[in-house]
N, C-alpha and C positions, 0 to 999 in steps of 0.2 A: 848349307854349310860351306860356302862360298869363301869364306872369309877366312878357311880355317884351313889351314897348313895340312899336309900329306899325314905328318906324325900326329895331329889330334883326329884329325879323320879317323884314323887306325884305332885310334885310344877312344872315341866316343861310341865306335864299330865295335872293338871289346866293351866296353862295360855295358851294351846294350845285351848283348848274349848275355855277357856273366849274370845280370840280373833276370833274365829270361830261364836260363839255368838253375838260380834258385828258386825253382817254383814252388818247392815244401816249405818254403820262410813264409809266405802270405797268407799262404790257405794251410797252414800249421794248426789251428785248431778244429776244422772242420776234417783235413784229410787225416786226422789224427781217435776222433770220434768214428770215420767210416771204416778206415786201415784197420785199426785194433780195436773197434768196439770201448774205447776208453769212457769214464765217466767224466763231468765235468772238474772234479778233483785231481784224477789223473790227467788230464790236459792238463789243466794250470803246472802240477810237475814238471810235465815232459818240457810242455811251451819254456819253464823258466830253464831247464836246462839247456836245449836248444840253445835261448839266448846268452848263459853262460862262453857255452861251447862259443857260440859265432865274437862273444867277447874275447878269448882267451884267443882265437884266430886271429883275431885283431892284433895284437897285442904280439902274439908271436910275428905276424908279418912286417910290425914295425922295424924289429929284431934281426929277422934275416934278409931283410930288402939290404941293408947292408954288406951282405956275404954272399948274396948270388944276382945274378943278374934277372931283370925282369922276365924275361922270355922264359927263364928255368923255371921261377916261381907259378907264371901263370901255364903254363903247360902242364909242370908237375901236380899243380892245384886242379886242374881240368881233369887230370889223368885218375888221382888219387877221388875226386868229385864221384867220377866214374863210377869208379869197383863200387864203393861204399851203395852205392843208388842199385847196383846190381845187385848187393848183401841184400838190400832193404826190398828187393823182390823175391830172390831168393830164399833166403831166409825163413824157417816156420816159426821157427822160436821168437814170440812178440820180444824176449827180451833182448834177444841177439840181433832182430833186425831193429830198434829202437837205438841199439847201440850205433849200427850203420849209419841211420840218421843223426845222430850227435856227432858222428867225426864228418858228414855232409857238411854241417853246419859247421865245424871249425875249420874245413878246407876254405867254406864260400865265407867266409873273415879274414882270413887269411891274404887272400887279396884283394879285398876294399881300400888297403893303406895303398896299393902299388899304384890305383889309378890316381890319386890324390897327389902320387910322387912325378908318375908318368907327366899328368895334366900338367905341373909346375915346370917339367923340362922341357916340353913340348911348347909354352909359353914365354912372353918375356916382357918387361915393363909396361908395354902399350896395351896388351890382350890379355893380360892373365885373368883379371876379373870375367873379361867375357869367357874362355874360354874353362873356368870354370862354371861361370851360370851350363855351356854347354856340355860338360861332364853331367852335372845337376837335368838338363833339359833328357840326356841318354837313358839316365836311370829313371825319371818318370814314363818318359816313353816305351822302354822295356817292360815296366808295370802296367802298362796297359796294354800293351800286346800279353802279359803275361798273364791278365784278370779276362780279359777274352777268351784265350786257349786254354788257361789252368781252369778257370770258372766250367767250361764246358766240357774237359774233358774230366772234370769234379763230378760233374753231372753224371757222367755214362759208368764212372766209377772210378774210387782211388789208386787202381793201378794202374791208372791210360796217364796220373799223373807223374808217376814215377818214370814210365816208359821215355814221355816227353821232355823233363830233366832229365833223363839218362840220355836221350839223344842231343841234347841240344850244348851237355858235358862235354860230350865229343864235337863238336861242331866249335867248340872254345878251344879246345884243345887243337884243330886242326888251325885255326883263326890264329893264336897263341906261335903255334911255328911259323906260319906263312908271310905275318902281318909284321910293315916295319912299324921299328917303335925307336921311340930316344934309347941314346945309348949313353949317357953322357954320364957313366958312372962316377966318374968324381965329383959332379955337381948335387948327384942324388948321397953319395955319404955324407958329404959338407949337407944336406939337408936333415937327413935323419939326425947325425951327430948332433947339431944346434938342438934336437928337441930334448938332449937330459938338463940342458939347462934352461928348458925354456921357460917351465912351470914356476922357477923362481925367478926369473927375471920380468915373467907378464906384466902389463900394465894391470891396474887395481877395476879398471871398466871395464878388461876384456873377462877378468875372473868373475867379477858381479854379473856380465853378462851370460857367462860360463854356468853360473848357476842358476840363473832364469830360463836357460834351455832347457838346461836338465828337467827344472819341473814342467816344462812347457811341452818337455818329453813324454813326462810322467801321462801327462791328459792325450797327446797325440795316443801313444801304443795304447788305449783304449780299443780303437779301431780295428786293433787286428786279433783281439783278446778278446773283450768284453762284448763288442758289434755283433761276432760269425757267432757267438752262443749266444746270443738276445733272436738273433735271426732264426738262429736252429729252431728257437721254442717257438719265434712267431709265427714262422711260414712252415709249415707240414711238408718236409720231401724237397724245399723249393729256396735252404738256405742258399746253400752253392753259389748259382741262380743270382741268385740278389746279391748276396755278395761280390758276384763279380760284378755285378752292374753298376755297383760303389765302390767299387777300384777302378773303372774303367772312367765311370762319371769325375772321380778324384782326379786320375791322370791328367785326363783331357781339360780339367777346369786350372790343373798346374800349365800344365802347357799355354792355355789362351792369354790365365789371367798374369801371368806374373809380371809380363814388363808396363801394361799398364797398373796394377797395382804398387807397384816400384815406383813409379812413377807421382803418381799419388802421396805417399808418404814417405819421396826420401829427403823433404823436409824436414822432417820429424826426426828425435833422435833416435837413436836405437831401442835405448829402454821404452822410451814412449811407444815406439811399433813393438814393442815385447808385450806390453801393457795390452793395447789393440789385440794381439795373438789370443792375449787369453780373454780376453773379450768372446773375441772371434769362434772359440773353445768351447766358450762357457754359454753362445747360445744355441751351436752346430750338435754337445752332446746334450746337452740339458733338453734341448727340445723334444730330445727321445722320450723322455718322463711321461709326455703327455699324448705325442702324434706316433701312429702306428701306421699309416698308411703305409703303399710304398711310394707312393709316388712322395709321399711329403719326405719319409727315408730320404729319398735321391735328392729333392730337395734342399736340405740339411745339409748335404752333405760341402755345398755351398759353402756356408759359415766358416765350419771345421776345414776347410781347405784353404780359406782365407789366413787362416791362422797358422797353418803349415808352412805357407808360402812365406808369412811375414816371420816366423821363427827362422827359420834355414836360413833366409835368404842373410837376412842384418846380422846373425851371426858372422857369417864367411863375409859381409862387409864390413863387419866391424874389424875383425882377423886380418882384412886386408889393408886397413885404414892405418890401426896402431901395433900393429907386428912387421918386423924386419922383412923383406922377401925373403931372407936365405931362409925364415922360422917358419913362414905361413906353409906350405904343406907338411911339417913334423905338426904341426897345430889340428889343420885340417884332419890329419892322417886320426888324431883323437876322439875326430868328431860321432863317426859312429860307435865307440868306444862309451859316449855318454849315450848314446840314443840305446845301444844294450841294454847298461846299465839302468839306464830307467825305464825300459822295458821289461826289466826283472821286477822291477819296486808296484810297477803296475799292475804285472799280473798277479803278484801277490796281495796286493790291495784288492784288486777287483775281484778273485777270488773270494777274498775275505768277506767283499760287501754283496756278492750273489748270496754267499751261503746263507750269511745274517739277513739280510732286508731283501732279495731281491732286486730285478734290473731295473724295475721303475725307480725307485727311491734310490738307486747308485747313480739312474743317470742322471737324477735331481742331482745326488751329492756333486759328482763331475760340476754340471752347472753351477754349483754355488761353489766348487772352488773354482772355477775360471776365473766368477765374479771376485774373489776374494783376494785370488792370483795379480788379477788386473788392478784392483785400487791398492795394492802394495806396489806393484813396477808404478804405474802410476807415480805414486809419492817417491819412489826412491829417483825414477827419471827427473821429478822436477825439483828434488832436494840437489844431487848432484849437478842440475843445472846451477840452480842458488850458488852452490860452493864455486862453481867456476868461473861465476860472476865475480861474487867476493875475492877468489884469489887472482884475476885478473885486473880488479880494480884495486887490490893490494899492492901488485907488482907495479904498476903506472904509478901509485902514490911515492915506490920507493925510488921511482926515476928520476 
């Protein structure tokens, strides 16, 4: 991090805890089955609620990032983080500590938008893209310190993982007061403000691509949904376990592959790497249908991260391409606001198709819509190129 100024230092140091700290967001359906004995109906519940709640956090901190300064939000989000993880130990009542956990999850939404605001002021014309990939490189690397520690203290039991989010609350919270950060509150309201009118001014490519995320959403939150109970039934005693091993494998393959993959396909347009995503999707879950190994598991997981890497990333480049600077972090700040959102649509989906058919024939169905996914971007990527021909060679004819 040589490259990178005192204040992202500070800001990529936060968001690596904050994400360390949410450690009931990842392992939400497994530490949800061992904590309260749930069945797999009551998870899908809880799970959509959850991502409700971390929605509705989103959404308020876009809100009051306006009205108080950063330092207040991420401390008092640290602070309030806290008690709630305390309730959720405390607590006998499964439905009073369940409630603890849902205002967990609208604290750790709450300030997603801030680093998104942070990152843009801490930035300026020359670095902002980098210094966002390096926002993006914090948060994977906190999930893989998070899929090692939360995965094995999953293992010895679900209250070593509460303990470890509770301490590590505190440890944001002390980070939060100590750590300098931008201050530059006028640049951050002129940033929020631009986003009530962003939505109607967007370019028509950044909303089409807006809604290839989403569904490209929809097939990602499989993984944290549908994966840990396909695991539960596979492995006897030994989900956990695995499933950390596919968070950690995940991290580390974001971390190596991304700038060579960037690299790779930033020929290509954007929808055409949307296209590839679900490509990329459609053979990392579908392959589940048929390979049980673990080793071929970890394997897989290859594919499906390929397709992670190429969603996120042509997103926030494309955001960065045809959106104003004062707009791109009010935009950005939306982003996990769709990944919620189609975290909801998923687990209800997924849900639906365990109960009916079963995880082999869901993880077929995923697969054949990635496929289905991809030959639609496909067409729509090289239709929109057509028309930009055409209106390009319109424009010279009328010159």
């Amino acid at each position: 991090m040589t490259n990178l100024n005192s204040n992202m230092r500070n800001v990529v140091v936060l968001r690596l805890l904050f994400v360390m700290a949410n450690a009931l967001g990842p392992f939400a359906a497994l530490f949800l089955q061992r904590h309260y004995h749930f069945d797999s109906s009551e998870v899908a519940v809880v799970i959509t609620l959850m991502s409700v709640f971390f929605l509705v956090g989103n959404l308020f901190g876009g809100v009051l990032v306006k009205h108080y300064s950063f330092r207040i939000l991420l401390a008092s989000s640290s602070f309030c983080s806290f008690v709630c993880l305390l309730g959720a130990m405390l607590l006998g009542a499964p439905v009073a500590s369940v409630a603890t956990v849902l205002l967990f999850m609208f604290f750790a939404g709450l300030v997603t938008p801030v680093f998104s605001l942070l990152t843009s002021l801490a930035a300026n014309d020359s670095n902002r893209i980098v210094f966002f990939g390096y926002l993006h490189l914090a948060s994977n690397l906190g999930g893989a310190l998070l899929f090692v520690i939360g995965g094995y203290l999953l293992g010895l039991g679900s209250v070593y993982l509460i303990v470890f989010a509770t301490l590590v609350s505190l440890l944001c919270l002390a980070s939060s007061v100590s750590l300098r950060l931008p201050t530059n509150h006028h640049s951050a309201d002129a940033t929020v403000e631009s986003s009530k009118g962003l939505i109607v001014n967007l370019p028509r490519i950044v909303v089409l691509a807006g809604a290839m995320f989403f569904a490209l959403a929809v097939l990602d939150a499989q993984r944290e949904y549908h994966l840990p109970l396909w695991l539960t039934e596979l492995t006897a005693g030994e989900a956990a376990s695995l499933f950390g091993a596919v968070g950690i494998v995940n991290a580390l393959l974001v971390i190596l592959l991304t700038q060579p993959l960037i690299a790779l396909t930033s020929r290509l347009g954007p929808l055409t790497n949307f296209a590839l995503a679900a490509i990329f999707y459609s053979i990392g879950f579908g392959a589940y249908a048929i390979f049980e190994h673990t080793v071929l598991i970890l394997l897989f997981v290859f594919f499906w991260t390929l397709g992670e890497i190429l969603s996120v990333t042509y997103i926030t480049a494309l955001i960065s391409q045809k959106v104003s600077l004062t707009s791109q972090a009010a935009l950005f700040s939306f982003v996990p606001v769709v990944l919620a959102g189609a975290r909801i649509v998923s687990v209800g989906l997924g849900a639906s198709l365990i109960a009916g058919v079963g995880f082999k024939l869901s993880w077929a169905f995923y697969g054949g819509l990635g496929i289905v996914l991809g030959a639609i971007f496909f067409w729509i990527g090289a239709r929109s190129k057509k028309l930009s021909r055409r209106s390009g060679a319109e424009a010279k004819g009328t010159v």
